[in-house]
PDB file of N, CA, C and O in Angstrom, chain B, residues numbered from 101:
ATOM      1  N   UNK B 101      34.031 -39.791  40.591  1.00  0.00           N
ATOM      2  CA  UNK B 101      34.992 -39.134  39.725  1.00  0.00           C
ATOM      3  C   UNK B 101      34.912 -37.640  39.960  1.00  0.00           C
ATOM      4  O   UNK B 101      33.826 -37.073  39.839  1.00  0.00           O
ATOM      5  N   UNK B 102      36.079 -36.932  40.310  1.00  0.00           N
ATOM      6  CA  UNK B 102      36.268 -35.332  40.298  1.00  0.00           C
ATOM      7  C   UNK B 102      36.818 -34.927  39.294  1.00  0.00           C
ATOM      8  O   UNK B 102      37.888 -35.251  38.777  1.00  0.00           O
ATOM      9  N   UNK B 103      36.274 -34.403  39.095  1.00  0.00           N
ATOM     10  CA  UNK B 103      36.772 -33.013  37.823  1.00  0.00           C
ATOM     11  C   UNK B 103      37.723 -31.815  38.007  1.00  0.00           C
ATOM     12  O   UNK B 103      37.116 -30.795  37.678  1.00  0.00           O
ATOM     13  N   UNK B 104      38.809 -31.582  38.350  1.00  0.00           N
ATOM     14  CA  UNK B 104      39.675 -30.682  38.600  1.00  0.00           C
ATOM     15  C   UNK B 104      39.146 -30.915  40.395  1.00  0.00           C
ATOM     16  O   UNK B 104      38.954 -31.979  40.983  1.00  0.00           O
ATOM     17  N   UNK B 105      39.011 -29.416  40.951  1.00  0.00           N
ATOM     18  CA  UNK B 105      39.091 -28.810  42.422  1.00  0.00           C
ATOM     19  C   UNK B 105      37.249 -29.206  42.554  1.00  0.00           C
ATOM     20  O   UNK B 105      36.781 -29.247  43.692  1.00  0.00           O
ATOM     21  N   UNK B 106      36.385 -29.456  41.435  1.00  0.00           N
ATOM     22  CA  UNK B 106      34.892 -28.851  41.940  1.00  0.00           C
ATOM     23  C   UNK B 106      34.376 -30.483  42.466  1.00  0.00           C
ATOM     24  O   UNK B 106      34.962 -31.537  42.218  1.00  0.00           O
ATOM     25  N   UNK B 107      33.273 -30.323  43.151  1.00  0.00           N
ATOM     26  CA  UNK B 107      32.308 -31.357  43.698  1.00  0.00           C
ATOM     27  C   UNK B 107      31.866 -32.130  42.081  1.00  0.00           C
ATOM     28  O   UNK B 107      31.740 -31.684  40.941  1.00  0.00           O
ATOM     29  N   UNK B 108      31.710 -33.646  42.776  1.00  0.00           N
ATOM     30  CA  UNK B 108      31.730 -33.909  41.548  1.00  0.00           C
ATOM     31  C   UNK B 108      30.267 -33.558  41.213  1.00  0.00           C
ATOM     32  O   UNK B 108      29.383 -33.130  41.954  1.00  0.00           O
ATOM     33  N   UNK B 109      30.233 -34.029  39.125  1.00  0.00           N
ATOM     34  CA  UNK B 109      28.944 -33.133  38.948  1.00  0.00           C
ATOM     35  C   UNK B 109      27.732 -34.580  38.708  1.00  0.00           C
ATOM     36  O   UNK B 109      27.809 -35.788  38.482  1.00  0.00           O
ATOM     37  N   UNK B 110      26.641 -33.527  38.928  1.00  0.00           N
ATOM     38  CA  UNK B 110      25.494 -34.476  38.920  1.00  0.00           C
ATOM     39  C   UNK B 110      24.950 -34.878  38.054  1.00  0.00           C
ATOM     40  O   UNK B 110      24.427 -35.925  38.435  1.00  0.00           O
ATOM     41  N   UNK B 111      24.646 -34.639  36.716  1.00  0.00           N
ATOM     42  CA  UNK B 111      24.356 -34.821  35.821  1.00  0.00           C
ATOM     43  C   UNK B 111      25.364 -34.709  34.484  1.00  0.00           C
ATOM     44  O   UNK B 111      26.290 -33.909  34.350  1.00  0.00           O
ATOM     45  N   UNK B 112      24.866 -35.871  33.409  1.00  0.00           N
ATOM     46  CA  UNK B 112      25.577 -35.733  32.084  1.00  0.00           C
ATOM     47  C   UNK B 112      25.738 -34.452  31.450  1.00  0.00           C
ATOM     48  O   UNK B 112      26.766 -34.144  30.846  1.00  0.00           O
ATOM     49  N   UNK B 113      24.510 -33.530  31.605  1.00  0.00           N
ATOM     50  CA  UNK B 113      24.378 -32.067  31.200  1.00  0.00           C
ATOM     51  C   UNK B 113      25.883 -31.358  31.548  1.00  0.00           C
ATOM     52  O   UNK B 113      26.614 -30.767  30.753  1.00  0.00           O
ATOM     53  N   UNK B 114      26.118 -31.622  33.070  1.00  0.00           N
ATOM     54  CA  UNK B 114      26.894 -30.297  33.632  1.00  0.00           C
ATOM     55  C   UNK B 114      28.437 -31.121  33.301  1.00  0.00           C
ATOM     56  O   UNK B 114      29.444 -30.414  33.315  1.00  0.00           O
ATOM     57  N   UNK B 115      28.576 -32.526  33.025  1.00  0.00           N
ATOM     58  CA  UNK B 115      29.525 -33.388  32.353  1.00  0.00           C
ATOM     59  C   UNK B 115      29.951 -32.635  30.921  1.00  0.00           C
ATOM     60  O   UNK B 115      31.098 -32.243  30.705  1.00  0.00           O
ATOM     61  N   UNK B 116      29.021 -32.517  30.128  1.00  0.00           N
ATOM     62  CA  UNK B 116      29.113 -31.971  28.698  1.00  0.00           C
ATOM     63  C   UNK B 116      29.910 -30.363  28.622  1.00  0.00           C
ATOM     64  O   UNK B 116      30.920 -29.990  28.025  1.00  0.00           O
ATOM     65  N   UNK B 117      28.796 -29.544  29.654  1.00  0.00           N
ATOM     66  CA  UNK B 117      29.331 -28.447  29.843  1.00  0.00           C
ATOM     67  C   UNK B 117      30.635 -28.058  30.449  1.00  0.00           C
ATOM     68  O   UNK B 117      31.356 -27.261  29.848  1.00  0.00           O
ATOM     69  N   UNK B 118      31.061 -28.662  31.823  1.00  0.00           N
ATOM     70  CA  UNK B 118      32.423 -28.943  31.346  1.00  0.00           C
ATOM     71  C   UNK B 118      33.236 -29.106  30.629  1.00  0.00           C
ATOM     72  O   UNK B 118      34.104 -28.252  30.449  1.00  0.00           O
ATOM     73  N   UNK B 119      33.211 -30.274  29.983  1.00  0.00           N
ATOM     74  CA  UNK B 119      34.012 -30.713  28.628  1.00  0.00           C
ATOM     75  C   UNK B 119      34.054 -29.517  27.913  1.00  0.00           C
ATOM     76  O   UNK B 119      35.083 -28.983  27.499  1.00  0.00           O
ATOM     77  N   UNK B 120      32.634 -29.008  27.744  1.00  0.00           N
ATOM     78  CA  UNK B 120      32.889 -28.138  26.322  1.00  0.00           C
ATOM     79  C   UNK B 120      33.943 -26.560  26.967  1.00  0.00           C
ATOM     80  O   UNK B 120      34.830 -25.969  26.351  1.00  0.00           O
ATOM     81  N   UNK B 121      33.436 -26.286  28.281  1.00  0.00           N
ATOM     82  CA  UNK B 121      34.812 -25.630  28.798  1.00  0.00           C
ATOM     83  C   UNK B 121      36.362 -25.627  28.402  1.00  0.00           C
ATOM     84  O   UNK B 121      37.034 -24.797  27.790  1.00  0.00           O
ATOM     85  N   UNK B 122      36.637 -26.687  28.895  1.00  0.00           N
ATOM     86  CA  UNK B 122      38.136 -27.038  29.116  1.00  0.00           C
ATOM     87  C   UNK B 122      38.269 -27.460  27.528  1.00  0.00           C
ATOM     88  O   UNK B 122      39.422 -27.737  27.198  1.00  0.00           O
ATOM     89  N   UNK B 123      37.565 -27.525  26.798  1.00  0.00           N
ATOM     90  CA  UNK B 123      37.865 -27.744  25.405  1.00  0.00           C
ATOM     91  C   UNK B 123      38.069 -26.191  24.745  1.00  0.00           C
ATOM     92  O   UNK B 123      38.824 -25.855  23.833  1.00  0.00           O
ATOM     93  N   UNK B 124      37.226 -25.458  25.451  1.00  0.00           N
ATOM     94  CA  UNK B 124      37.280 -24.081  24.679  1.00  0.00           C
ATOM     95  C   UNK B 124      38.468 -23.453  25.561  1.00  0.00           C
ATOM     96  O   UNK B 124      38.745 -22.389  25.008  1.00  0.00           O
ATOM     97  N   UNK B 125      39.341 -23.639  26.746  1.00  0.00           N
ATOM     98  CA  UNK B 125      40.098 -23.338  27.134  1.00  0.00           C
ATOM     99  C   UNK B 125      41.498 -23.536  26.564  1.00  0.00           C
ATOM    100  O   UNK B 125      42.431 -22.734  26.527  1.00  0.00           O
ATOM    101  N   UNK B 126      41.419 -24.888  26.096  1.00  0.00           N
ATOM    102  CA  UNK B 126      42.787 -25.735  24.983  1.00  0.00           C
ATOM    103  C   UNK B 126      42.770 -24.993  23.554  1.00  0.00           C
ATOM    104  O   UNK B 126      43.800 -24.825  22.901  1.00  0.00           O
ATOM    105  N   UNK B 127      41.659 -24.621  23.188  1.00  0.00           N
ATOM    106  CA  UNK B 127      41.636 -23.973  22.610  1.00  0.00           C
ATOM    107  C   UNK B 127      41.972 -23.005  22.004  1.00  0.00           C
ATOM    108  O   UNK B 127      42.321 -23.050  20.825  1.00  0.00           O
ATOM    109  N   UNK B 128      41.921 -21.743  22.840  1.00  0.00           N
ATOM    110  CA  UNK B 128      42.110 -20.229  23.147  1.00  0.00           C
ATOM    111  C   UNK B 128      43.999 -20.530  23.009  1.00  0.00           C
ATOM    112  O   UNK B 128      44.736 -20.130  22.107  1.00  0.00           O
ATOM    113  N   UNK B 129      44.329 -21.257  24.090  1.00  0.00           N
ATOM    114  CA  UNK B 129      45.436 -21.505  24.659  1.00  0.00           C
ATOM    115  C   UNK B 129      46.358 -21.624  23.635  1.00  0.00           C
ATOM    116  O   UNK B 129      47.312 -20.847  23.607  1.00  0.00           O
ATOM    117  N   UNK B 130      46.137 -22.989  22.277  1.00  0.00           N
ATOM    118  CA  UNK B 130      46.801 -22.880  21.526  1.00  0.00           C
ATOM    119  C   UNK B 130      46.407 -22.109  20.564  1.00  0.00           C
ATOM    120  O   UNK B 130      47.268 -22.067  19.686  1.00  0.00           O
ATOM    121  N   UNK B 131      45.447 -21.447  20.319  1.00  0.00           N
ATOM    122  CA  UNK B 131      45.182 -20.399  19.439  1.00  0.00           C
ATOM    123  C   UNK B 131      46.301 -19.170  19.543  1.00  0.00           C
ATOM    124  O   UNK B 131      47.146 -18.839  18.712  1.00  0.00           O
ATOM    125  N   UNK B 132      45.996 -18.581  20.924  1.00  0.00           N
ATOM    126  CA  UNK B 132      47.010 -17.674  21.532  1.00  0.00           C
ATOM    127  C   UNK B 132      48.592 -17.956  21.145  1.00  0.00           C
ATOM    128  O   UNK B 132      49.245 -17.060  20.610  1.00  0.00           O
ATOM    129  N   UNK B 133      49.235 -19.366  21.467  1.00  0.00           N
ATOM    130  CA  UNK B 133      50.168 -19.668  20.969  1.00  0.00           C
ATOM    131  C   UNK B 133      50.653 -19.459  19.533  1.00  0.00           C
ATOM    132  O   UNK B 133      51.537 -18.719  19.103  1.00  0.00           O
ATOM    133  N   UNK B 134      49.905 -20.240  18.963  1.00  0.00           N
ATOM    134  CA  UNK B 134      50.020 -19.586  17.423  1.00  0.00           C
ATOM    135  C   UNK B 134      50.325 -18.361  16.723  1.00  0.00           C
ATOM    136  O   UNK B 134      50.956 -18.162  15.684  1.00  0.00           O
ATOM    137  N   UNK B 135      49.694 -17.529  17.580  1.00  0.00           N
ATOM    138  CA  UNK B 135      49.918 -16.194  17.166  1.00  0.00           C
ATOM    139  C   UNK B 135      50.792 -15.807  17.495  1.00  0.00           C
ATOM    140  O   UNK B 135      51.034 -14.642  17.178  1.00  0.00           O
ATOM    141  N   UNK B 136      51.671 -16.478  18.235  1.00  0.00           N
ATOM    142  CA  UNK B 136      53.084 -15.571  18.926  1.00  0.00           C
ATOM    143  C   UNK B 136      54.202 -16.189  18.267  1.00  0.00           C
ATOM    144  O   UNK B 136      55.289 -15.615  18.198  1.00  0.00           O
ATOM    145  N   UNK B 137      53.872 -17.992  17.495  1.00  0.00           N
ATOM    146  CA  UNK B 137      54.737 -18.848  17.131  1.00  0.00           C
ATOM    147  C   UNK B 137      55.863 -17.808  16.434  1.00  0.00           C
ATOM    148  O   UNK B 137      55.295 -16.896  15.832  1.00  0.00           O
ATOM    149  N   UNK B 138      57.122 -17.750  16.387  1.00  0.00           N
ATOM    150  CA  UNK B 138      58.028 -17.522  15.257  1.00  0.00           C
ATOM    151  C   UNK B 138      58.236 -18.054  13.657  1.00  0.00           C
ATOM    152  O   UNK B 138      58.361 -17.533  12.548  1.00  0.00           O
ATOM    153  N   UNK B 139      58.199 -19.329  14.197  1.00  0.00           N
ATOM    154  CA  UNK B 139      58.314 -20.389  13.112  1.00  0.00           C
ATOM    155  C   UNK B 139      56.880 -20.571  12.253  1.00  0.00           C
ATOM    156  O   UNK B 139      55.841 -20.597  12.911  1.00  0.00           O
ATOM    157  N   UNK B 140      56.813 -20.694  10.832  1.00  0.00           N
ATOM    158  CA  UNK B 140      55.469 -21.057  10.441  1.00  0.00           C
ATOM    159  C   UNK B 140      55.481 -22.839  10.609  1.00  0.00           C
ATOM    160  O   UNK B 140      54.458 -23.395  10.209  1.00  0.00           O
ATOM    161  N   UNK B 141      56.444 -23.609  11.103  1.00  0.00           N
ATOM    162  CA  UNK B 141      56.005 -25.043  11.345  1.00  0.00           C
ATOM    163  C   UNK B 141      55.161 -25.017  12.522  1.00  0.00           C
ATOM    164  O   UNK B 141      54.151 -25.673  12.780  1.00  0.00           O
ATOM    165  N   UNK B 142      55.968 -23.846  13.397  1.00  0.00           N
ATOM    166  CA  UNK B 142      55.250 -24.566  14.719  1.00  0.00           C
ATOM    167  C   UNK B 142      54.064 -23.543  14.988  1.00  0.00           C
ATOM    168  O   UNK B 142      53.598 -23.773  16.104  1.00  0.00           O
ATOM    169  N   UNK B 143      53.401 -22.469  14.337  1.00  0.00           N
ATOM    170  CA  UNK B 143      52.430 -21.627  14.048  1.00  0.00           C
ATOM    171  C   UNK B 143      51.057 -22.795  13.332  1.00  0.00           C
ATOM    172  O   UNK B 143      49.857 -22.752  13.603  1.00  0.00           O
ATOM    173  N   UNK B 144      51.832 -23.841  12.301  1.00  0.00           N
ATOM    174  CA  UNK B 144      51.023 -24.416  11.674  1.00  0.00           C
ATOM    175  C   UNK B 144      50.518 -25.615  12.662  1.00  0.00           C
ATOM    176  O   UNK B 144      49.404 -26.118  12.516  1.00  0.00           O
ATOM    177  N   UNK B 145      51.171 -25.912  13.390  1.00  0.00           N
ATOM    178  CA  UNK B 145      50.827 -27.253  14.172  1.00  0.00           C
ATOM    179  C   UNK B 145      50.326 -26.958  15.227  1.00  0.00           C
ATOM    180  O   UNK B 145      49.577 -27.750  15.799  1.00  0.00           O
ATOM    181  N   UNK B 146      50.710 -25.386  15.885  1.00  0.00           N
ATOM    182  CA  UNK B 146      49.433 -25.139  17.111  1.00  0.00           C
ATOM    183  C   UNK B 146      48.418 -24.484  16.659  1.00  0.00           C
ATOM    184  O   UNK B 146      47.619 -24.121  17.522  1.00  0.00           O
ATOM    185  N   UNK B 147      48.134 -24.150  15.335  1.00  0.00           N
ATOM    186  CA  UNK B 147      46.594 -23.889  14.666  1.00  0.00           C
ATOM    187  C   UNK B 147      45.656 -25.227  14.392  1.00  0.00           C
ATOM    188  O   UNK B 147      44.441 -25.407  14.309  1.00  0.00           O
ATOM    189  N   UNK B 148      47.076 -26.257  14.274  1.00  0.00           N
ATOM    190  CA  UNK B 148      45.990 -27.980  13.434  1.00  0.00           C
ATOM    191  C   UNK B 148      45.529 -28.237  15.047  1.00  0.00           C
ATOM    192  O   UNK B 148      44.369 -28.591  15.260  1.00  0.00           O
ATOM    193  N   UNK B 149      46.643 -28.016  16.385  1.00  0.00           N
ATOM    194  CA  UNK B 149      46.093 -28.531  17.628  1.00  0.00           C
ATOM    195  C   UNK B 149      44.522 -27.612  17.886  1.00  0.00           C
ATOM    196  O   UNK B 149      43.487 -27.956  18.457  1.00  0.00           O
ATOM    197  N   UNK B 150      44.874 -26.435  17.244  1.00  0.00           N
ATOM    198  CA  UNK B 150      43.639 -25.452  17.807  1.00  0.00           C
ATOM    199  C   UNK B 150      42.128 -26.129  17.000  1.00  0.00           C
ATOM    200  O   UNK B 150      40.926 -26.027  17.246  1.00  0.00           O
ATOM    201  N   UNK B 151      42.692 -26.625  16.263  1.00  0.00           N
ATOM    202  CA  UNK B 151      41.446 -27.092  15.112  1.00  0.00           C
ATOM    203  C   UNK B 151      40.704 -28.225  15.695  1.00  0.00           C
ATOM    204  O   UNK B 151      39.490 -28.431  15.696  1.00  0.00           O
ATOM    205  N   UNK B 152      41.437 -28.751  16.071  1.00  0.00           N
ATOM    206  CA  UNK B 152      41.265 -30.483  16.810  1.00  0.00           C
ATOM    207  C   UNK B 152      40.334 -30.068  18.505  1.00  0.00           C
ATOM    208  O   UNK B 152      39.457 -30.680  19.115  1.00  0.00           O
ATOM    209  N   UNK B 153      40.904 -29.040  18.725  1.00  0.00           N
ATOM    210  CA  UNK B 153      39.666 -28.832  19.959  1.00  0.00           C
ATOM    211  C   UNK B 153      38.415 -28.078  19.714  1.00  0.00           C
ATOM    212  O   UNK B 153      37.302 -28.159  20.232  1.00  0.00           O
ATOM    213  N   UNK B 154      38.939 -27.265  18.712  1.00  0.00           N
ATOM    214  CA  UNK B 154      37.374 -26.757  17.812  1.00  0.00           C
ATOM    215  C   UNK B 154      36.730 -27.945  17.551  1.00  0.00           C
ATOM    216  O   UNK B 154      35.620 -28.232  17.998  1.00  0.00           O
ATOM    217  N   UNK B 155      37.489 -28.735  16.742  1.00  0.00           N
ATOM    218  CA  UNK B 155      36.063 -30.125  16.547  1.00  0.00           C
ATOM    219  C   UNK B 155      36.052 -31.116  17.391  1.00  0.00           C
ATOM    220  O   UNK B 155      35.899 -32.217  16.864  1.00  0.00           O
ATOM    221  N   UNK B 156      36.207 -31.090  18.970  1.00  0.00           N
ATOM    222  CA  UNK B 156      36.048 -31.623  20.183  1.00  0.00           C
ATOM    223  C   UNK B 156      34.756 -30.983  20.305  1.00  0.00           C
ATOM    224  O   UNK B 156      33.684 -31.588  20.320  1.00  0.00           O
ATOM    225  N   UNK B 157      34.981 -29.133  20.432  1.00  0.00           N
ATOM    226  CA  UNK B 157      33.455 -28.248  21.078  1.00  0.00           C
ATOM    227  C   UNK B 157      32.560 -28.919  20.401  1.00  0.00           C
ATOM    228  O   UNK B 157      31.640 -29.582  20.881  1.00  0.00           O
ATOM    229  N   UNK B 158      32.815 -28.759  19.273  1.00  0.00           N
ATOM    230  CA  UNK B 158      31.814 -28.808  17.904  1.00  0.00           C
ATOM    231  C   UNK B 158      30.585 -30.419  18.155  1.00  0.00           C
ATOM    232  O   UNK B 158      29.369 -30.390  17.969  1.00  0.00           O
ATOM    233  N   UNK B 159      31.385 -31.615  18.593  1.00  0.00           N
ATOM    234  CA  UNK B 159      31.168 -33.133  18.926  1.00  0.00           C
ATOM    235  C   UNK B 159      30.422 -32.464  20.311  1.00  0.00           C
ATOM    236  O   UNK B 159      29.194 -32.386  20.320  1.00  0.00           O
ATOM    237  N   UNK B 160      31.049 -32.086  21.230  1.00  0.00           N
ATOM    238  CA  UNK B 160      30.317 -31.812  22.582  1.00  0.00           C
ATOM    239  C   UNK B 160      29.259 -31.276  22.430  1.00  0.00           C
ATOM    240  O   UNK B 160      28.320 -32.055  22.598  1.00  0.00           O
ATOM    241  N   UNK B 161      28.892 -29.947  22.101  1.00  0.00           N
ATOM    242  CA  UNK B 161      27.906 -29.304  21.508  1.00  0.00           C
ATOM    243  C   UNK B 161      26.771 -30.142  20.698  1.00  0.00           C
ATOM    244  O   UNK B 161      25.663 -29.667  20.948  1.00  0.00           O
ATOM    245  N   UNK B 162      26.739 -30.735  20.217  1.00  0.00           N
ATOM    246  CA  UNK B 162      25.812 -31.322  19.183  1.00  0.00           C
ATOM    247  C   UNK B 162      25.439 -32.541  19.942  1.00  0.00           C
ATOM    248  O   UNK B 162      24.324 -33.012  19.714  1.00  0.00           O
ATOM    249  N   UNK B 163      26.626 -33.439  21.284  1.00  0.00           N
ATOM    250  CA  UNK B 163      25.663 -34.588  21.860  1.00  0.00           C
ATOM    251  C   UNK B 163      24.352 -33.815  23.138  1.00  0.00           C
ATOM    252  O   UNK B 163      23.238 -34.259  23.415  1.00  0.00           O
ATOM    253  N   UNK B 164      25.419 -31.898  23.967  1.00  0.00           N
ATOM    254  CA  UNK B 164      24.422 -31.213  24.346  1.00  0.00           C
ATOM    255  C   UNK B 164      22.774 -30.885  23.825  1.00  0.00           C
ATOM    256  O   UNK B 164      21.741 -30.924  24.493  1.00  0.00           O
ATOM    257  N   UNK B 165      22.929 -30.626  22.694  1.00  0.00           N
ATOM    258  CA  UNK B 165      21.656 -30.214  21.134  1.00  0.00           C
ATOM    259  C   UNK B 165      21.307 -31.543  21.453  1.00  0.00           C
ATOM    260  O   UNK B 165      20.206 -31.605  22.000  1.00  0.00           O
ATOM    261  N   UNK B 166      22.059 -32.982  21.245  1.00  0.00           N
ATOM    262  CA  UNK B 166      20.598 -33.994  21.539  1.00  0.00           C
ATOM    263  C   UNK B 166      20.216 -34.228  22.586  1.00  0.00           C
ATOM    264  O   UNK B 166      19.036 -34.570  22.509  1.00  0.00           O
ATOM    265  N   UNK B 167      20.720 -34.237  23.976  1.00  0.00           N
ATOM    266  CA  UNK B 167      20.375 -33.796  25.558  1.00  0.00           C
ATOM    267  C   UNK B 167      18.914 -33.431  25.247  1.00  0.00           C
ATOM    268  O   UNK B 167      17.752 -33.829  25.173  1.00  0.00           O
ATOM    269  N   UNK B 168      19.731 -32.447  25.120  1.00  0.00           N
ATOM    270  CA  UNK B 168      17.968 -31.145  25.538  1.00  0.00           C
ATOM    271  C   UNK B 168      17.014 -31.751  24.597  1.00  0.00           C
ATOM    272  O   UNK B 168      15.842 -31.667  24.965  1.00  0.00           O
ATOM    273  N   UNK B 169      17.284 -32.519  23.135  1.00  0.00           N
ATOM    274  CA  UNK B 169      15.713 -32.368  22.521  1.00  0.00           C
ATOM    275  C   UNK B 169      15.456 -33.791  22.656  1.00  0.00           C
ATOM    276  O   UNK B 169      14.471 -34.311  22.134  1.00  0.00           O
ATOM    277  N   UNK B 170      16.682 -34.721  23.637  1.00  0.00           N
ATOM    278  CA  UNK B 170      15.885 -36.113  23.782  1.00  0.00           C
ATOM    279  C   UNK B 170      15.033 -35.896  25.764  1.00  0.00           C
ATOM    280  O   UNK B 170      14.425 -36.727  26.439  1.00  0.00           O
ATOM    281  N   UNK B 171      15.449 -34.246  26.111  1.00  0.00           N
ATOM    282  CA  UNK B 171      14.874 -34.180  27.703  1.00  0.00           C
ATOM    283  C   UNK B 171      13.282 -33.867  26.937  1.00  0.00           C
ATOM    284  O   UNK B 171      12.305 -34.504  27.330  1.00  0.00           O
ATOM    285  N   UNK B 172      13.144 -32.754  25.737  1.00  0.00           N
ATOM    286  CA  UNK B 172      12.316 -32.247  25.766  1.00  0.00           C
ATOM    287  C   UNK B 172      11.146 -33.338  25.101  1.00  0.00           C
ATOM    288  O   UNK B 172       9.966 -33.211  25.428  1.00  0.00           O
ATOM    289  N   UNK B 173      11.545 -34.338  24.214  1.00  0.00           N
ATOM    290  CA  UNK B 173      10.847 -35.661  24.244  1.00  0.00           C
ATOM    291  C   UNK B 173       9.984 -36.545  25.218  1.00  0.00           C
ATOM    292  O   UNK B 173       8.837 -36.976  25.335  1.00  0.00           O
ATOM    293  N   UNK B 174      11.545 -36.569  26.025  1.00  0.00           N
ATOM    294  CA  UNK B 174      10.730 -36.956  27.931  1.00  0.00           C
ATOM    295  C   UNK B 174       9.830 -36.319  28.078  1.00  0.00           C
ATOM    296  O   UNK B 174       8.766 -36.792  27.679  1.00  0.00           O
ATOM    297  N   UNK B 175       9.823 -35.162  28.619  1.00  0.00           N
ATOM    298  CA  UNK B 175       9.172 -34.537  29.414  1.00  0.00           C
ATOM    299  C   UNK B 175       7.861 -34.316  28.322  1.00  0.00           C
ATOM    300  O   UNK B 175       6.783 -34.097  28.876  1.00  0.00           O
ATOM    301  N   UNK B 176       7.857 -34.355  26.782  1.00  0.00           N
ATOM    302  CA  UNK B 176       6.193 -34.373  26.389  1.00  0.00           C
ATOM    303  C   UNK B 176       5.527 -35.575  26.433  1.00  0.00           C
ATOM    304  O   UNK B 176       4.303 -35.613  26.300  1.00  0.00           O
ATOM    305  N   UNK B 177       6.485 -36.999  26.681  1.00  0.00           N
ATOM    306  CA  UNK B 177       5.973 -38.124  26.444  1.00  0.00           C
ATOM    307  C   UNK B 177       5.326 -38.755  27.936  1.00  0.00           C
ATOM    308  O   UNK B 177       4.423 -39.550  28.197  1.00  0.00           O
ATOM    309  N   UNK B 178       6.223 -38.015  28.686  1.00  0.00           N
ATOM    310  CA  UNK B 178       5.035 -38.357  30.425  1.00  0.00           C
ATOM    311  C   UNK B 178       4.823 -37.015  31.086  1.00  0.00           C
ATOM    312  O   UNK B 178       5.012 -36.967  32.302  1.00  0.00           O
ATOM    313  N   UNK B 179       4.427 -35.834  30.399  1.00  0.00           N
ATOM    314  CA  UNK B 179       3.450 -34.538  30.672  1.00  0.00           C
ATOM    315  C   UNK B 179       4.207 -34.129  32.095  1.00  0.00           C
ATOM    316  O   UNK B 179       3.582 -33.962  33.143  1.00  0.00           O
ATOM    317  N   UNK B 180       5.667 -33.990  31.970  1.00  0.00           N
ATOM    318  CA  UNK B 180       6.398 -33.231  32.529  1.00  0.00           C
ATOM    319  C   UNK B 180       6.573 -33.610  33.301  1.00  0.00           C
ATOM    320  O   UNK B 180       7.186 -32.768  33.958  1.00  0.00           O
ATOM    321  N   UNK B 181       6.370 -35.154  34.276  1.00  0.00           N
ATOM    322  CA  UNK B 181       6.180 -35.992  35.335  1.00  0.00           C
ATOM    323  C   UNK B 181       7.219 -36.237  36.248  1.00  0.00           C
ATOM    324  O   UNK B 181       7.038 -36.995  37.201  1.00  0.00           O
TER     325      UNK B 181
END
């Protein structure tokens, strides 16, 4: 599986970090939009889209946070092996 243009990636880590990229990119994107909207319908619905990738990061982020403290588990339970 490729991910846009890059080699694919090697680990779930650099999987996550991605994601949480292109999530903070959708983001920005309709954030930016919003602010230019005319209309307050369509100001309101690319702030609810902006919200919905905030709590994409938010999900990504927190399975990253258990990554690292189920690596740092590993690595005390067979002495860094």
């Amino acid at each position: 599986m490729k991910i846009g243009r890059t080699a694919e990636p090697a680990t779930i880590m650099e999987v996550l970090m991605e994601a949480i990229k292109r999530e903070q990119e959708s983001y920005d994107y309709y954030y930016r939009a919003a602010l230019q909207a005319a209309k307050p319908a369509t100001r309101k619905m690319l702030l609810n889209l902006a919200d919905w990738e905030k709590g994409h990061i938010d999900e990504l982020t927190n399975h990253v946070m258990e990554l690292k403290a189920q690596m740092e588990i590993d690595r005390a339970i067979t002495g860094g092996l």
